[in-house]
N, C-alpha and C positions, 0 to 999 in steps of 0.2 A: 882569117876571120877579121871583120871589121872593127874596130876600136872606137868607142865614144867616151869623151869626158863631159860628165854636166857640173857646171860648175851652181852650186844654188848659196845665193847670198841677200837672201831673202829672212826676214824675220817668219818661223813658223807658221802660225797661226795667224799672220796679220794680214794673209790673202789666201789662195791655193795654189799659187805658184809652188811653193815646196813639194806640197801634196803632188799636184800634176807630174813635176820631176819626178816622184818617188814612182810614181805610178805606173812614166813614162819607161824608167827601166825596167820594169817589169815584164813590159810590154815586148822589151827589145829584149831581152834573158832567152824570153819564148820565141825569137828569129834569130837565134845563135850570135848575137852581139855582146863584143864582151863590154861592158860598162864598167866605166872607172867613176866615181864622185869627187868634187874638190869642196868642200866647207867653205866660205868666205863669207866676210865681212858679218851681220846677223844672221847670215845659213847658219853659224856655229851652232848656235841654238837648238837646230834638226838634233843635234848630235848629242844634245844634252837626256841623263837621264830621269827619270821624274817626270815626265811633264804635263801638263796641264790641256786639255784639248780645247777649253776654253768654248765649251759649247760643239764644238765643231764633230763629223758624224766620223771621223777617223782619227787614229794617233801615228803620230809620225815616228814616235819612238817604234811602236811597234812594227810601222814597214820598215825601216831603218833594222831592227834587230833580223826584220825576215829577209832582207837582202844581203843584211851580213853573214850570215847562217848559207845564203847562195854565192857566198864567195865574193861579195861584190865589192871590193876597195871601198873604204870613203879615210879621206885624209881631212882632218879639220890645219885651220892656219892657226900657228903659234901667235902669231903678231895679233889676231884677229879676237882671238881664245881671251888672252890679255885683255886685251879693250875691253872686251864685255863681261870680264870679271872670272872668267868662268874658267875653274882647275881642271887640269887632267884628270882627276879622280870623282867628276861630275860627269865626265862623257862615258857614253855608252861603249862596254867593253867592245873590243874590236876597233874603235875608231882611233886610227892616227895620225899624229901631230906633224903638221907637216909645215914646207917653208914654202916662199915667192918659188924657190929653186924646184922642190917639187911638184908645183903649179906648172911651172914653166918645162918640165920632163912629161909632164902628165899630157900637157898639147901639144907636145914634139913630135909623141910616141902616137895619137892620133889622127884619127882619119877624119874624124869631125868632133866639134867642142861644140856645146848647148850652155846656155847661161838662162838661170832661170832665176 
């Protein structure tokens, strides 16, 4: 089975670049791909619970909790988490904290990496 990581480090809301990602694995779930997620840099944000749709016609929280419910990894970055303020006890259960090192495991172990 093929292996994809997307890495999304994108602020939410601030375009539909997250959205597209979240969409994209969906997309690939239904062609038997396994997807793995990485958090980075304002992707953490994705990861965040609470949030705001800020007008926009989808919530990210809620694909985010539908693809975790499918199994689908997302690992947010510690370092990254930090910066933008933002607790473990603010992210959406399931998501975990991860480092450079699991970043760097996560593109080893794939067949192709998406940065969105």
């Amino acid at each position: 089975m093929q292996t994809i990581t997307i890495i999304i480090n994108e602020l939410p809301y601030k375009n539909d670049k997250a959205w597209n990602a979240l969409r994209l694995v969906g997309e690939l779930l239904d062609q038997d791909v396994k997807v793995k997620i990485f958090l980075l840099e304002d992707g953490v944000d994705v990861g965040k619970e609470n949030q705001e749709a800020k007008g926009k016609e989808y919530n990210l929280e809620e694909l985010t909790k539908e693809l975790l419910a499918k199994n689908v990894p997302f690992v947010a970055c510690s370092s990254c988490l930090k910066v933008c303020g933002i607790s473990r006890e603010k992210l959406i259960d399931g998501i975990v904290v991860g480092h450079m090192s699991d970043l760097a495991n996560l593109i080893k172990e794939s067949d192709k990496v998406l940065t969105f």
